[in-house]
N, C-alpha and C positions, 0 to 999 in steps of 0.2 A: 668860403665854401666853394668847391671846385667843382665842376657838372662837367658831366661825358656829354656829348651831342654823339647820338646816333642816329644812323640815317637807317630807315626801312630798307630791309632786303628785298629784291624779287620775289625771294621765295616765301617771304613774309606778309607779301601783295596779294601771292595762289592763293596761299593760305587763307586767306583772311577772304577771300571773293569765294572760296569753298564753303566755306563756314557763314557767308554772309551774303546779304542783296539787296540791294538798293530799287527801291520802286521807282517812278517817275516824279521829281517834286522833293527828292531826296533820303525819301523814309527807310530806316533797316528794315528789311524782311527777317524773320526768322531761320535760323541756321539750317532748322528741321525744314523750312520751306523753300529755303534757296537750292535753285540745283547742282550735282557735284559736278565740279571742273574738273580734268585730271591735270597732272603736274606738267610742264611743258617737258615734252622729249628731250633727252640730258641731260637734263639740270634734276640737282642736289639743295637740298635745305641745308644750311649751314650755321648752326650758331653763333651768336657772337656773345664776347665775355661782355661784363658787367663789372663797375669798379667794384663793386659788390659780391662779385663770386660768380659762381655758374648762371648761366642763362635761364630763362623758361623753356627753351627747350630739352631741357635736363628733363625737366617732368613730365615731360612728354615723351619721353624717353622712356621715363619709367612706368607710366600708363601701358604704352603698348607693352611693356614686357610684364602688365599685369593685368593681363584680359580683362578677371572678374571686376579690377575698379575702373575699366573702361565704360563697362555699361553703363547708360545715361540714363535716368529719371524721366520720370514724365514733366521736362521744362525744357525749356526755350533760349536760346544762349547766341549773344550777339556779342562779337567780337569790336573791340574802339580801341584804336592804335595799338600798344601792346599790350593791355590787360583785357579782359573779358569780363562780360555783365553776365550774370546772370539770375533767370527770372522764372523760378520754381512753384508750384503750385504746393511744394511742400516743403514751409519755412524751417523745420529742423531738419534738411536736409544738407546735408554739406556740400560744398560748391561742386562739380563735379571735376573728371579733368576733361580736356581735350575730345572734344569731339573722333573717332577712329578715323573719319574720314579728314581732319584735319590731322593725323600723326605724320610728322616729317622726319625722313631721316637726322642722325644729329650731326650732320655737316651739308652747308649750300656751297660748294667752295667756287661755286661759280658767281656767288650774288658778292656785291661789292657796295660799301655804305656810300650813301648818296650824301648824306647832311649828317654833320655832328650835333649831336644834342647836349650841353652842358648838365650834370647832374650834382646835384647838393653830395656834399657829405653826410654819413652817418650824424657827425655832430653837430654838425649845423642846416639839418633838412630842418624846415620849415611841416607844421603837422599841414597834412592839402584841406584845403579849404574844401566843405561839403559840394557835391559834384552836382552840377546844376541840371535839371534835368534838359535833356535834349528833344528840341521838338520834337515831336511822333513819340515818343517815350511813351507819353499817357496812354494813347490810343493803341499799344502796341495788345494788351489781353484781349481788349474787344474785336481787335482785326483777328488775333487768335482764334476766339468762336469762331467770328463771319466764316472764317474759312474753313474750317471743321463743319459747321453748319451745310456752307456749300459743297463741301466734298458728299457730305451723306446723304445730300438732295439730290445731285448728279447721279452717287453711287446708287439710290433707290430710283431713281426714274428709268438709270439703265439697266435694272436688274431685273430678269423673267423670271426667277423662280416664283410657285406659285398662283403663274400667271392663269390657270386652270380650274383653279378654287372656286370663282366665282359662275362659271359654267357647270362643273360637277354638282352646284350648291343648286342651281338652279333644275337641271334633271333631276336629283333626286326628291324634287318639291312636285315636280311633276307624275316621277314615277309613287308618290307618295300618295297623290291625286289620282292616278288612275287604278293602284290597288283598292283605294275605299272604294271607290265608284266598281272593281268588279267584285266587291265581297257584296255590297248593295242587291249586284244581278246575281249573283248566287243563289243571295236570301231569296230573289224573287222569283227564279226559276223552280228553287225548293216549295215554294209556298204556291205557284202554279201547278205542279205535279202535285200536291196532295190534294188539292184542290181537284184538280184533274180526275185522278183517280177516282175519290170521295163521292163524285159526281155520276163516275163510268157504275160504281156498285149502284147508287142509291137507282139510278135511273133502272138499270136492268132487275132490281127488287121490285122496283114497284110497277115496274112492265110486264110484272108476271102473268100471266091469265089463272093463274093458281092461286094469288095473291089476295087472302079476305080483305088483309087491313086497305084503309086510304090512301092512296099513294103520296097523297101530301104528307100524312104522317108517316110512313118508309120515308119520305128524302129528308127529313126534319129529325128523325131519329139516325139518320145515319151520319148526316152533319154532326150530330150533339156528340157522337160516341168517337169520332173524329177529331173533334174540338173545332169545331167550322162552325158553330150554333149562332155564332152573332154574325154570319153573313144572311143577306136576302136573298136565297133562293128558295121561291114560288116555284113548284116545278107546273109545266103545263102540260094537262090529261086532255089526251082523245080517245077515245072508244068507239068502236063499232055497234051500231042499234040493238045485234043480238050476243054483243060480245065476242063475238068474232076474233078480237083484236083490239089490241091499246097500244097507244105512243105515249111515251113519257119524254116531256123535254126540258131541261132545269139547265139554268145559267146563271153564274154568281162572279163577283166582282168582291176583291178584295184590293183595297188602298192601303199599303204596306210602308208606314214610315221608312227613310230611308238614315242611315247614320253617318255615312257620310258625301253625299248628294249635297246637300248645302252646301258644299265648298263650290260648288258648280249651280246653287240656287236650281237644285234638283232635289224636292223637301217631300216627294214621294212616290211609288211604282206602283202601276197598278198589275195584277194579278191578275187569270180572265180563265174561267173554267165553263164549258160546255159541254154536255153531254145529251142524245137523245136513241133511248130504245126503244124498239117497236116488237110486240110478242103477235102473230095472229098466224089462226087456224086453218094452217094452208094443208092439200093433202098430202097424207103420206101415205107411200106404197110401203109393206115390212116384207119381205120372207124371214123367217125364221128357223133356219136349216138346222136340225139338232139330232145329234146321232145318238142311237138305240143298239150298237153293235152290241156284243156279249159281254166285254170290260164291263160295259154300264151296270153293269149286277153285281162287281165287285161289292165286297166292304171299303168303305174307307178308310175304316181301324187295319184291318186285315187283309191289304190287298193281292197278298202275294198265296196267301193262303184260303186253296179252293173249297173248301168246308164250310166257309164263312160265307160263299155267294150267293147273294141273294138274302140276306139278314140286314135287317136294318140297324144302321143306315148306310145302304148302297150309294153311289152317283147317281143313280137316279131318281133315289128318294131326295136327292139332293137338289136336282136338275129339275124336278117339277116344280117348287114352292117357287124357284127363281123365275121360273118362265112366266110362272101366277102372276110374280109381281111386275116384272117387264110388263106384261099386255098390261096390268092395271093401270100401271104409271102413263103409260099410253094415251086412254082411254080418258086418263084423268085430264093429260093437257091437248089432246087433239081431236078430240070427240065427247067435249061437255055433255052435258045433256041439255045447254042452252043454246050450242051448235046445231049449225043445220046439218041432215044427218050426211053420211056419205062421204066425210070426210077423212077418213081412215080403212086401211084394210090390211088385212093381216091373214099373211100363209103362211100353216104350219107345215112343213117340210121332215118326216122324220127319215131319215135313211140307215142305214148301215154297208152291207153289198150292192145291194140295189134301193132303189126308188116305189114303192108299193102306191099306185097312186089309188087304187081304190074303187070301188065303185062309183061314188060321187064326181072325184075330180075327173076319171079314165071317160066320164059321159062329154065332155068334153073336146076328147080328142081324140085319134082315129088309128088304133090298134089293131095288129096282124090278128087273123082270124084262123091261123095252123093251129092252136087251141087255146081253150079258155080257163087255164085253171091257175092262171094268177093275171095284175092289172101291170108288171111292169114290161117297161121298154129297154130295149138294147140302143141308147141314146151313146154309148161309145163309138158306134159306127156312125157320128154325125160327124160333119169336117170341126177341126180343132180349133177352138176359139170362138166359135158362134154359138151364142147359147139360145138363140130363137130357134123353138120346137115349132113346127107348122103343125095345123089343125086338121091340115086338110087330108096332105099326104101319111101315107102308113106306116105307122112305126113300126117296126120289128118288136112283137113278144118274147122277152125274155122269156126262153126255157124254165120250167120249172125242175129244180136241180136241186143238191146238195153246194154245199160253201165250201169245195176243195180246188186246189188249182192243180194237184196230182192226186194221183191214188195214194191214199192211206194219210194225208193230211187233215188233221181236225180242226174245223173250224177254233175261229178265236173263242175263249172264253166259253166253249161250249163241249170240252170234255173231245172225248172219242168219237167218232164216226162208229154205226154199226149198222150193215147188210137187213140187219132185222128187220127194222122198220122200215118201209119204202117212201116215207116222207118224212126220214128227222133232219132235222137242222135244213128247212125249204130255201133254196139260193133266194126264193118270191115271195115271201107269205103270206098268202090273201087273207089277210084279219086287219079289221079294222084298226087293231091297234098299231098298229106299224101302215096308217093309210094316211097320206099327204089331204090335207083341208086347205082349201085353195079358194081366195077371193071372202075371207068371212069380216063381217063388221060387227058380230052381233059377240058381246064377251062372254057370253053364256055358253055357245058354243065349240069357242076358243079352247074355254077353260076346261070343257069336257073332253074334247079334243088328246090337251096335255095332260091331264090329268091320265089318261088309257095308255100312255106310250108304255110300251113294253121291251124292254132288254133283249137283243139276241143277234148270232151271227157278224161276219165281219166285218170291218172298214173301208168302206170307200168315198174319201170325202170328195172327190172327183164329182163321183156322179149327185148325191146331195147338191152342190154349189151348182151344178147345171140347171137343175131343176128350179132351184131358188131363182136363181135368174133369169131361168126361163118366163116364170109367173111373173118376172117384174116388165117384161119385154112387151113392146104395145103388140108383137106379134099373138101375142094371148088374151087378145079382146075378144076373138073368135072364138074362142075357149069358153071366156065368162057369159057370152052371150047365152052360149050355148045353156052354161049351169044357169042360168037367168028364168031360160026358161024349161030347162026340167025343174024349177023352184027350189034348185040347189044354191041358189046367192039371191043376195037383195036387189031388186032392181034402183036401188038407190048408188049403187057401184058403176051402171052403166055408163061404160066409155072408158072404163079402164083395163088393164095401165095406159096411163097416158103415152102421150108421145116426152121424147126427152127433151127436157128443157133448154130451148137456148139464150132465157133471159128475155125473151120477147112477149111471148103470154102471160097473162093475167094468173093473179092464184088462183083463179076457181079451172081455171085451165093444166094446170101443170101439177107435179105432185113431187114429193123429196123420194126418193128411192132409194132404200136402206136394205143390205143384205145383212142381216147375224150369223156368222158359222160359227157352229161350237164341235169339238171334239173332246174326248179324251184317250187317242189315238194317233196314229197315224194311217197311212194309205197302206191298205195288203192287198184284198183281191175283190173280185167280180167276175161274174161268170155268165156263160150261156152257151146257146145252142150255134153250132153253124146251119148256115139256112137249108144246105142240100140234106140235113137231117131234122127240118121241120116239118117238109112237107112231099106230097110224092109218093111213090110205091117202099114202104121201110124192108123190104126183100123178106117177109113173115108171110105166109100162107095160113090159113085154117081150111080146116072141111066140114070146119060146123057152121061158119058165118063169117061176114066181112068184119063184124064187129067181136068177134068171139076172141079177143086177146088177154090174156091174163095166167096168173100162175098157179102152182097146184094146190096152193091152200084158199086161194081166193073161189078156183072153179075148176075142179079137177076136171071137167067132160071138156068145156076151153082147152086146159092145159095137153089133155092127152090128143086131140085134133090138130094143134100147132106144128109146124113143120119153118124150116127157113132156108130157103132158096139161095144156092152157091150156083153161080151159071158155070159154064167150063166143064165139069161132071160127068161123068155119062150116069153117076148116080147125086144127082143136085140136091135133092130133098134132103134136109139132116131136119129128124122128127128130134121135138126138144125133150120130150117123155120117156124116152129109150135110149137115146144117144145113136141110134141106127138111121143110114145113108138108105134112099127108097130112088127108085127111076121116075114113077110120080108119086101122089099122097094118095090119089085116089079120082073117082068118077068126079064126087063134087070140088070144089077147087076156087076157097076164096081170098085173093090178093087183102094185105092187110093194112091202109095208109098211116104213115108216121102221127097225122092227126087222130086215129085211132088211138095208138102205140101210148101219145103224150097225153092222149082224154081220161086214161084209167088213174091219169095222178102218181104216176112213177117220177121217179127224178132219172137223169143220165146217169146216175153212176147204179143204180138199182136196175135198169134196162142194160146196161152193159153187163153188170154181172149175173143176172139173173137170165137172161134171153140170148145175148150177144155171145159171150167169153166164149162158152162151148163149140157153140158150132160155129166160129171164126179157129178155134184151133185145133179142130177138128181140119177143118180147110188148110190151115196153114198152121206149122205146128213151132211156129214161131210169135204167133201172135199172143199178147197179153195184154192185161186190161190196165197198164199207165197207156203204151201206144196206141188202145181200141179208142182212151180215152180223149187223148191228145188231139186223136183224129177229127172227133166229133164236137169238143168244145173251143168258143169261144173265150178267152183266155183275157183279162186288164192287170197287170200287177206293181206294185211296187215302186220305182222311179215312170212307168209309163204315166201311172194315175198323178203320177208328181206333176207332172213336164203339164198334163192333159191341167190341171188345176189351176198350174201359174199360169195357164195363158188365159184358161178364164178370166181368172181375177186384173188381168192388165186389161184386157178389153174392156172389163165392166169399170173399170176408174179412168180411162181413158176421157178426152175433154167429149169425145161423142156422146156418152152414155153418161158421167157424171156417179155414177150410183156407190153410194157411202157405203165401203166393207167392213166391220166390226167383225172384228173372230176372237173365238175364248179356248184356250187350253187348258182342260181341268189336267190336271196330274197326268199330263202328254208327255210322255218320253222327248228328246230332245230334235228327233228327226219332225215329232209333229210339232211341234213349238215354232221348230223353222220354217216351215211350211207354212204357216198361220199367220207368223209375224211378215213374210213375204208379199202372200196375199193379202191381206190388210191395207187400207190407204194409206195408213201412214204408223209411226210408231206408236204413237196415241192411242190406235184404232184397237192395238192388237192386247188383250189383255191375256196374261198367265196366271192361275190360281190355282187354289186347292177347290177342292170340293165346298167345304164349307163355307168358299167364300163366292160359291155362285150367286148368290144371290146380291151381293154386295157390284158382282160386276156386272149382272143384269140391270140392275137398280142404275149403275151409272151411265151405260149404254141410251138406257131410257133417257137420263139428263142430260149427254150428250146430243143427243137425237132433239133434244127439246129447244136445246142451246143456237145447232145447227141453223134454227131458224129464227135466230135472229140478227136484227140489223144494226149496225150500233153510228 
């Protein structure tokens, strides 16, 4: 048998050191583990024949020129001399070829055989003896893992993905811990406030001075209707020896499991509610300013419609029952009958054009004496914004007049003006029932009071709100002294109005000062005399007497004696019973004074047209009786009584004076609504109604006024 000896090619060397590696000590490495050599620059792989036929590198040949059975399996393939091992983890798997990194061209023609190797024949090969295995052989799977192992211990030690996880995992355990703990304060803020609250009603219940029940049972029943019943709150009562005054003070504790507090060994919150109210019988000053104009007679049903005026039920049948109940509710919590007396007072103010103050209250204060046939004052000529009336000095008497601000205008609500009568529609009415009750404590009087107001003439709430404020002003101590002692007030009043409070006197020293304005109007007019036609020579002559003034139905031997002096003339006398101009009247000859003129109870528009008109145009034949009229009165209208009103009301809520404005608009047109809600303290202050709900805003005015004083 014949053998080829071949000798390993160079390129059979690359090959096989690409494909293969030797560790230290001798062991193959893994083909997949060994790193790739490249082929040396130049050199070609070259086959060599085989006695046998074509080489191995034939197949390698045909590997690369068939990609798909290039690809290698998952095994390990170790290259020994020129045949190759290999070592599959999947035994029906067929050997593979050639590693692609080991494909060699099919020609080295630069490698040359080193040694021949003798090869058997076909016929006479010998079968090889089974292959022994080769040190490191055994151990070659298990170094496999190791190394796999080690690669994925490396690859995960050097790998940051994720690196994050445990950070995010730990905030959201925290942020997880501090949502319970603020749903905890939630619950316990919730359970605080009703608590709170619960406490703020029951205490102010049972601090009522109006209040029969036991104030322990007020805070006990208002817990229960709350659901707070199973807390202890004892509230604690003080009272004053004659009732005077109660403090209620109640504090409760509730310990409020928490759900999730325990995470933080926070197993429960407590809750903490205090409340204490104090009601007592401090004084108060009221005006109560309430207008009487001619609307007031309207129907309610029927307001537009004048046939219906005066049929009940008018505004004013409306406007009494409320005011009833105002004072009562008054009387009920600020003058018990277990109070000591003196603690309340109450003025009724009624107005319309003017202020009628009356017999009673005018005793008081110090009125012109140009004549006496009504009690009001011409308080428009005071400076604006001060509504302290002095006692001392002399007011000007409103003229007694008609309710027009020109000729031929009819008062509000009161029909036509007529010539006829020489006193319809009085700008002054001296009747009690339109007469201001000033300084009263007694409710019997009160009542009798409102109950007498009577409907008529126009609006001016200007002067009402003066007068209201005037009474409340310490400068009207002088006043009540005085009603004190004509026995027109109780001497249990003395010393009021107080001075205004600045938080430093005692209650028996100070008082709450409350103005009420009500209309159901707005501002029109007011009138009066100017002074150089109050008082002085009125240019009238008689030659019957100083006092002999009047007309020809009243005193015809008067009327035909009257003469009225034009100077300039050479014929001055114009006789008023003839219409004829004389040089004199005559021997006897008596000058006739304006307090005369206004004693017989004329108003200015019945003196102008009756006495004046003629023999002024007779003198001048341009004269007539708007311009006679214009001449001689004093004139408020409109936006003046407006401007005059808001500045009232700022000064009286001002921090000096303090004093609460309530005003009510019954069925006010929208100029007076504005006006009202203006003046008012505040929006609260100012209420707008119908008629029928007077009494409903009296009522709450009262309970406001009640509230006002208390302390929480």
């Amino acid at each position: 048998m014949s053998h080829t000896t071949l000798r390993p090619t160079t390129c059979e060397i690359e090959t096989r050191l690409r494909n293969s590696s030797r560790k230290p000590g001798g062991r193959l490495m893994p083909s997949n583990m060994a790193p790739a050599r490249p082929l040396s620059r130049g050199r070609r792989c070259e086959s060599r024949s085989s006695a046998r036929g074509q080489p191995r590198a034939g197949s390698v040949a045909r590997t690369l020129r068939n990609p798909v059975a290039h690809r290698r399996p998952a095994k390990e393939t170790w290259r020994i001399g020129a045949r190759s091992e290999t070592a599959s983890r999947d035994p029906a798997h067929s050997p593979a070829p050639l590693d692609n990194r080991a494909a060699l061209p099919a020609e080295c023609p630069n490698s040359a055989p080193k040694r021949a190797h003798t090869l058997p024949s076909e016929q006479s090969r010998r079968p090889r003896p089974p292959r022994r295995e080769k040190r490191g052989e055994s151990s070659m799977v298990s170094i496999r893992h190791k190394s796999r192992t080690a690669r994925r211990l490396a690859h995960f030690l050097s790998d940051e993905d994720g690196a994050l996880i445990p950070l995010a995992l730990q905030i959201f355990l925290v942020m997880m811990i501090c949502t319970g703990i603020s749903i905890d304060f939630v619950r316990q803020e919730e359970r605080r406030t009703k608590i709170q609250n619960t406490l703020d009603r029951a205490a102010l219940a049972a601090a009522s001075l109006s209040q029969e029940l036991d104030p322990t049972l007020v805070v006990e029943d208002y817990l229960k209707k709350a659901g707070l019943d199973y807390l202890d709150a004892t509230p604690h009562v003080e009272e004053g020896t004659l009732g005077e005054w109660r403090r209620v003070t109640v504090t409760a504790t509730d310990n409020m499991h928490t759900i999730f507090g325990s995470l933080i060994n926070i197993n429960s919150l407590q809750a903490t509610g205090a409340s204490t109210a104090q009601e007592e019988i401090g004084n108060v000053e009221i005006s109560l300013v309430l207008d009487i104009s001619g609307s007031m007679n309207q129907n309610i049903y029927y307001p537009t419609n004048s046939s219906y005026d005066g049929r009940y039920p008018t505004r004013m049948d409306k406007l009494r029952p409320a005011a009833l109940t105002f004072v009562d509710k008054m009387f009920k919590t600020v003058q018990p009958a277990s109070a000591p007396a003196g603690r309340l007072s109450i003025s009724i103010v009624p107005y319309n054009q003017q202020v009628t103050l009356g017999p009673r209250t005018s005793t008081g204060f110090n009125l012109s004496t140009d004549h006496t046939q009504n009690t009001c004052a011409d308080i428009e000529t005071l400076p604006d914004g001060d509504f302290a009336i002095s006692t001392t000095r002399a007011l000007q008497r409103t003229m007694f007049g008609d309710s027009f601000d020109y000729w031929g205008q009819p008062a509000l609500g009161q029909g036509t003006w007529s010539l006829a009568t020489r006193t319809n529609i009085a700008n002054c009415p001296n009747a009690s029932a339109a007469a201001v009750l000033a300084f009263a404590n007694n409710q019997t009087t009160i009542n009798t009071a409102i109950n007498a107001l009577t409907p008529g003439g126009d609006t001016a709430i200007d002067v009402g709100a003066r007068w209201g404020l005037a009474l409340l002003d310490p400068a009207a101590r002088t006043a009540l002294d005085k009603l004190i002692l004509a026995g027109y007030a109780s001497s249990d009043l003395s010393g009021r109005p107080f001075n205004y409070s600045d938080g430093t006197e005692s209650v028996s020293d100070s008082a709450m000062k409350v103005l009420v304005l009500m209309t159901d109007g707005q501002n029109t007019r007011s009138y009066s005399t100017k002074a150089a036609y109050r008082t002085g020579d009125s240019g009238f002559v008689s030659t019957y007497s100083a006092t002999a003034f009047a007309d020809s139905s009243t005193n015809s031997t008067w009327w035909n004696n009257l003469y009225y002096y034009v100077p300039g003339r050479s014929q001055p006398y114009y006789k008023l019973s003839n219409g004829y101009w004389y040089s004199s009247p005559g021997t006897n000859r008596y000058p006739i004074s304006w307090e005369t003129v206004w004693s017989k109870g004329y108003t200015l528009q019945y003196v102008i047209n009756t006495f004046l008109y003629n023999s002024l145009r007779a003198a001048n034949g341009s004269a007539n009786k708007t311009s006679i009229y214009n001449d001689m009165a004093v004139q408020s209208e409109f936006s003046q009584k407006d401007t005059a009103l808001l500045k009232l009301c700022d000064v009286a809520k001002d921090s000096a004076h303090g004093i609460y404005v309530f005003t009510v608009a019954v069925n006010a047109p929208t100029e007076g609504k504005t006006i009202l809600s203006q003046c008012a303290t505040s929006a609260g202050y100012a209420y707008d109604v119908n008629a029928e709900d007077l009494t409903d805003a009296f009522t709450s005015i009262a309970s406001a006024i009640n509230a006002l004083r208390l302390t929480n």
